[in-house]
TIKETOR-957653 format. One record per atom (N, C-alpha, C): residue number from 0; residue in one letter; y, z negated, x negated. Coordinates in steps of 0.02 Angstrom, whole numbers, plus 50000, padded with zeros to 5 digits. Last residue first. Layout:
REM residues N
[atom NUM, 'A', [Y, Z, X]]
...
This chain:
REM residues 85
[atom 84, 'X', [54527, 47020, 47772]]
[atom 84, 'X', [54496, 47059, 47754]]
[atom 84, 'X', [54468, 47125, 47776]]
[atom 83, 'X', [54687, 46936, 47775]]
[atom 83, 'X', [54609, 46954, 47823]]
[atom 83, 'X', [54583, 47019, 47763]]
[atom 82, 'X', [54805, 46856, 47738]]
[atom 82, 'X', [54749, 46835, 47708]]
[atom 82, 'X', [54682, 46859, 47758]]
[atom 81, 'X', [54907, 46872, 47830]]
[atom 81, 'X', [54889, 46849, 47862]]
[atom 81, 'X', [54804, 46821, 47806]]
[atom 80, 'X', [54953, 46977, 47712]]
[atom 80, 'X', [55016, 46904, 47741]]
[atom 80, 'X', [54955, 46852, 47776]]
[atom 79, 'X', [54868, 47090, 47715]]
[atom 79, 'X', [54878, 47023, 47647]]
[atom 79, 'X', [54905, 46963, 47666]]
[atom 78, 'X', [54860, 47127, 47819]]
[atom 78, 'X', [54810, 47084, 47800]]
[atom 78, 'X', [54813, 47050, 47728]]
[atom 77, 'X', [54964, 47191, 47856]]
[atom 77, 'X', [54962, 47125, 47882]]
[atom 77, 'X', [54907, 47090, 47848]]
[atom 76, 'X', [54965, 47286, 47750]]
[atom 76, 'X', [55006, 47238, 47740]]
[atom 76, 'X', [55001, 47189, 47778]]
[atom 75, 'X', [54841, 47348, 47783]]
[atom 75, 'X', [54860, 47337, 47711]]
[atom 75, 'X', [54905, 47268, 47696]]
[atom 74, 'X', [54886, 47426, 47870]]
[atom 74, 'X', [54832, 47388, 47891]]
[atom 74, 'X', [54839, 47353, 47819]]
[atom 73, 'X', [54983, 47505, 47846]]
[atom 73, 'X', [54993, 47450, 47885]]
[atom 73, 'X', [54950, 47391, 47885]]
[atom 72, 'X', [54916, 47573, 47754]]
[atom 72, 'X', [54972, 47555, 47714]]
[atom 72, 'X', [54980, 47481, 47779]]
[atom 71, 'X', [54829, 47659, 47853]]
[atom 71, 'X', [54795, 47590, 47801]]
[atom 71, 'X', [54856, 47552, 47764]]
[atom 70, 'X', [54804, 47687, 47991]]
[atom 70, 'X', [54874, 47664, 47977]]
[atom 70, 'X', [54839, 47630, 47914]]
[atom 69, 'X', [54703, 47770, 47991]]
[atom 69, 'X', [54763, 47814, 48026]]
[atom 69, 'X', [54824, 47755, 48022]]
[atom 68, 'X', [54597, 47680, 47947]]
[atom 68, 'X', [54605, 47739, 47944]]
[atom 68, 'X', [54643, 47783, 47962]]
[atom 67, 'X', [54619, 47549, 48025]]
[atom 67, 'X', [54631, 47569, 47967]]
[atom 67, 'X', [54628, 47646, 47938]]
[atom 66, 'X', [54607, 47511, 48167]]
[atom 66, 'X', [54662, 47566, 48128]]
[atom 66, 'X', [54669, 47579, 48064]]
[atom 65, 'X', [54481, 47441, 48152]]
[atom 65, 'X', [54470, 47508, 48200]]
[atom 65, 'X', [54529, 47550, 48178]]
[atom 64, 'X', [54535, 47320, 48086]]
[atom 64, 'X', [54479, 47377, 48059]]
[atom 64, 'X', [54489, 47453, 48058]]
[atom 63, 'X', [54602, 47286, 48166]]
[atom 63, 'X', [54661, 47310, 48116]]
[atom 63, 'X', [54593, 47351, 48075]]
[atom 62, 'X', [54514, 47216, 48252]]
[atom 62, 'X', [54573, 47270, 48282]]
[atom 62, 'X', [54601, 47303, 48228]]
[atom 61, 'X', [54445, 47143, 48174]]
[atom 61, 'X', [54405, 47196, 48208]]
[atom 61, 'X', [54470, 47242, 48231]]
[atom 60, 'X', [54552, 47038, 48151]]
[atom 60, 'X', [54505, 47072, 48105]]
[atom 60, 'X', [54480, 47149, 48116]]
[atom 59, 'X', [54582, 46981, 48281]]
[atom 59, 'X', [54620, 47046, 48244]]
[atom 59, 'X', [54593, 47068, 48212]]
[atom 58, 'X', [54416, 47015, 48376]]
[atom 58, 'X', [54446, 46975, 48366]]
[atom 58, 'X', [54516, 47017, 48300]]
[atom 57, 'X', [54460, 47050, 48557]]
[atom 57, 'X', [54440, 47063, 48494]]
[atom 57, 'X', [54470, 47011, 48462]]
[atom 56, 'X', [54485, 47069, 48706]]
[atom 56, 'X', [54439, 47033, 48670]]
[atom 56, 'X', [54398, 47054, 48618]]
[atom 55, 'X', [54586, 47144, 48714]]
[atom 55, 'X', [54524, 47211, 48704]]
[atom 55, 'X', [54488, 47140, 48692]]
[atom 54, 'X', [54694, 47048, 48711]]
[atom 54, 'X', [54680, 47081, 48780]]
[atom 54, 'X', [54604, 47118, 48756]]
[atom 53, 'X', [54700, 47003, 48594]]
[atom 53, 'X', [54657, 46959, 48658]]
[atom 53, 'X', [54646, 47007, 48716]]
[atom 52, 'X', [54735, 47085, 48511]]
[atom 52, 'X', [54695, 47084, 48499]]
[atom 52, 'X', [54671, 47042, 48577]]
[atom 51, 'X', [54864, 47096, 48586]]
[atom 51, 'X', [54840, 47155, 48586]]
[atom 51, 'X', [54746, 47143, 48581]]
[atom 50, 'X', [54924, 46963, 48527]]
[atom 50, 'X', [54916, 46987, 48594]]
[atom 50, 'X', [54863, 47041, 48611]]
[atom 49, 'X', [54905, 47001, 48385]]
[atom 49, 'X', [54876, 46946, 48428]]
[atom 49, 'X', [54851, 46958, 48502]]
[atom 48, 'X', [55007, 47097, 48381]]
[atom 48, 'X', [54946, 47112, 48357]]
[atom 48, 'X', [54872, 47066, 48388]]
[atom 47, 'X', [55138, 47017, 48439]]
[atom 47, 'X', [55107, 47069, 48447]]
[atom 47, 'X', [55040, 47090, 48447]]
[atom 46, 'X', [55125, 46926, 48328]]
[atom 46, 'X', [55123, 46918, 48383]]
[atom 46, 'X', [55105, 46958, 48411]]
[atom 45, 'X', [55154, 47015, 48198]]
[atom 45, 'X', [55096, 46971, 48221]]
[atom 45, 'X', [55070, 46934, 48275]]
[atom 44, 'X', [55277, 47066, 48256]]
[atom 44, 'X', [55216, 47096, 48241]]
[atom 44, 'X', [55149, 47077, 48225]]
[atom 43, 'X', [55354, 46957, 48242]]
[atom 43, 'X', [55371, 46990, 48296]]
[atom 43, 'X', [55278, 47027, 48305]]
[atom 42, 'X', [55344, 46888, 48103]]
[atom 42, 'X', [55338, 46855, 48163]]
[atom 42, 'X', [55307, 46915, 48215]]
[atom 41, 'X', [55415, 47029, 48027]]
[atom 41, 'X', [55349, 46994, 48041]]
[atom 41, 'X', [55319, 46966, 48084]]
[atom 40, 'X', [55525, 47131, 48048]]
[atom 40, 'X', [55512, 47055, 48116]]
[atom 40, 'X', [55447, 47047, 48085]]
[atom 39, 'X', [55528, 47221, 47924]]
[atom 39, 'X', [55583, 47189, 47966]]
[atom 39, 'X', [55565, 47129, 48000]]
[atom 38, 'X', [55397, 47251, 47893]]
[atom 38, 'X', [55440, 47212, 47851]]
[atom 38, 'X', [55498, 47182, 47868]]
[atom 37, 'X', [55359, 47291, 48029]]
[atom 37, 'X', [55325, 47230, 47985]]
[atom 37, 'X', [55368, 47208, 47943]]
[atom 36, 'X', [55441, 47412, 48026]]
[atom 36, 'X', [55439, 47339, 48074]]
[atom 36, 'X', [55408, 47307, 48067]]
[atom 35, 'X', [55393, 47485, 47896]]
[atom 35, 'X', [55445, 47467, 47932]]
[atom 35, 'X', [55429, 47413, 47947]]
[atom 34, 'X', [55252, 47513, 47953]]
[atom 34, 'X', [55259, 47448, 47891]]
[atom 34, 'X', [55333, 47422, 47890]]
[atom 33, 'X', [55289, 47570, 48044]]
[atom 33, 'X', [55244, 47529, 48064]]
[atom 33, 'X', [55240, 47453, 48003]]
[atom 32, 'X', [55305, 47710, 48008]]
[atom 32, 'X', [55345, 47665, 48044]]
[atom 32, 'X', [55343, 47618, 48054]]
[atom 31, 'X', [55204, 47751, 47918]]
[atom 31, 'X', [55269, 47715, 47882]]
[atom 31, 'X', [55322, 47677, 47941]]
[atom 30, 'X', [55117, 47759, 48029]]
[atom 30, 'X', [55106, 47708, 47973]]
[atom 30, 'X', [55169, 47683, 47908]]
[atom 29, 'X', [55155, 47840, 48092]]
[atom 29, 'X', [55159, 47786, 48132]]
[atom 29, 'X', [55140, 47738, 48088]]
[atom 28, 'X', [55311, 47971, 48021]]
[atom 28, 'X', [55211, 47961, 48044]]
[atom 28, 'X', [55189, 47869, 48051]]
[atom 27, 'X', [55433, 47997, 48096]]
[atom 27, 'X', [55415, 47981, 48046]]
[atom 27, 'X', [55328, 47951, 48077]]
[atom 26, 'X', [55589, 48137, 48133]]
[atom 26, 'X', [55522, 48110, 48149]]
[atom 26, 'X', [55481, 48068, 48075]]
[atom 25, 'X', [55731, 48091, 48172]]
[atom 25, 'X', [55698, 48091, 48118]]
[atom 25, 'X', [55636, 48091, 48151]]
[atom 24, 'X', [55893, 48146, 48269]]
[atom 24, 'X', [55814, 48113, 48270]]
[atom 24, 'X', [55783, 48124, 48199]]
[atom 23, 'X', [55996, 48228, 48301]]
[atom 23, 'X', [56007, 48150, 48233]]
[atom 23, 'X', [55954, 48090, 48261]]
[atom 22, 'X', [56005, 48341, 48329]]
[atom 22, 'X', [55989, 48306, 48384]]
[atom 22, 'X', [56017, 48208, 48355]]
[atom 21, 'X', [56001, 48416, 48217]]
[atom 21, 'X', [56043, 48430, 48252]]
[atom 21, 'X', [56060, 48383, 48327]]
[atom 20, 'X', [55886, 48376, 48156]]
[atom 20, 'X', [55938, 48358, 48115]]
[atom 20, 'X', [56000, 48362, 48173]]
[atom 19, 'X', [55739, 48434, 48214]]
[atom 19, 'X', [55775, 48390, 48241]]
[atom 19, 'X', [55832, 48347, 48205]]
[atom 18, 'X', [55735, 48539, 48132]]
[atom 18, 'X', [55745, 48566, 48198]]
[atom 18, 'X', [55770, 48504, 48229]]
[atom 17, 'X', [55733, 48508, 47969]]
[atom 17, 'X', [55805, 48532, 48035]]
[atom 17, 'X', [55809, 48555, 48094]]
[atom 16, 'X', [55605, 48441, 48002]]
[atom 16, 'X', [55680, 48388, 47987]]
[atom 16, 'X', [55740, 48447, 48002]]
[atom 15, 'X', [55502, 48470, 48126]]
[atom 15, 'X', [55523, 48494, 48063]]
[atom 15, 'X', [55584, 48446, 48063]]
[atom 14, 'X', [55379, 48434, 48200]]
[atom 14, 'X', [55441, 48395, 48211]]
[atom 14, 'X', [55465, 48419, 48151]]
[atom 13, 'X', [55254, 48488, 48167]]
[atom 13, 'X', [55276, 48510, 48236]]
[atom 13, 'X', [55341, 48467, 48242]]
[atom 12, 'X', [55216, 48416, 48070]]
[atom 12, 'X', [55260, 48495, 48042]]
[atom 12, 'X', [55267, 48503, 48130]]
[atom 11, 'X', [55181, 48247, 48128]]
[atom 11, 'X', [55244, 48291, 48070]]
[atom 11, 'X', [55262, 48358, 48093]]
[atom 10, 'X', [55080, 48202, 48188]]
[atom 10, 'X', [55097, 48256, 48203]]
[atom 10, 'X', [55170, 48283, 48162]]
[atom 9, 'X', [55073, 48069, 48229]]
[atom 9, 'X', [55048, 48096, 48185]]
[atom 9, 'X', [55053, 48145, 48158]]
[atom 8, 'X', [55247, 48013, 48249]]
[atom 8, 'X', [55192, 48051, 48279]]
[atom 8, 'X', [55150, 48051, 48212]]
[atom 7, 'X', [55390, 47952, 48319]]
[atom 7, 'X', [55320, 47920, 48295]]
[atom 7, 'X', [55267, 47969, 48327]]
[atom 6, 'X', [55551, 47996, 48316]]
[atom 6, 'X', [55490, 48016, 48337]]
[atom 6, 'X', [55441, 47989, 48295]]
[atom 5, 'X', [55716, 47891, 48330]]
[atom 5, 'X', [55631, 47927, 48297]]
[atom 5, 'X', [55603, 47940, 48341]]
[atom 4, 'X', [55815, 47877, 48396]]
[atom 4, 'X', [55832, 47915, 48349]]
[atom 4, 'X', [55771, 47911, 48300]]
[atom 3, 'X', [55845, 47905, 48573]]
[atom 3, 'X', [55802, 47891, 48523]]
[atom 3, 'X', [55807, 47906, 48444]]
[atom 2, 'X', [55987, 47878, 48650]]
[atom 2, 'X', [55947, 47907, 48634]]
[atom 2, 'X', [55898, 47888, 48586]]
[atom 1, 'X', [56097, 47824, 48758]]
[atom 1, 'X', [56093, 47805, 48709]]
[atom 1, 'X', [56013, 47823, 48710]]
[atom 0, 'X', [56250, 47859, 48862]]
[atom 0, 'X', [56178, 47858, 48858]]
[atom 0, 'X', [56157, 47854, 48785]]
């Protein structure tokens, strides 16, 4: 069986690093995870983001708005690649 080895929370000090060292989970907050897998699959995550945006019929602009405040490093980085404001 093959386990998770992050937790994506906002929520840090309720995931201390040696309570979950013993498990060989890391917890990490959804904006460094996030720029992660941007820097890894671009493609992948702009797709994604797309998608996401059609379903709320938005347009991305407006979607990466609404997260900027709880992901701005993310929000940061697609909007330079993609040139949004």
């Amino acid at each position: 069986m093959q386990c998770a080895g992050v937790i994506v929370t906002f929520n840090g000090r309720h995931f201390p690093a040696d309570a979950l060292e013993p498990w060989l989970v890391e917890a990490r907050h959804p904006d460094e995870f996030l720029v992660d897998q941007y820097r890894r699959y671009p493609e992948v995550v702009d797709q994604v983001l797309r998608e996401q945006a059609r379903a709320i019929k938005s347009e991305l602009g407006a979607l990466l708005a609404a997260q900027r405040k709880g992901l701005p490093r993310f929000v940061e980085a697609v909007g330079a690649r993609l040139a949004l404001d």
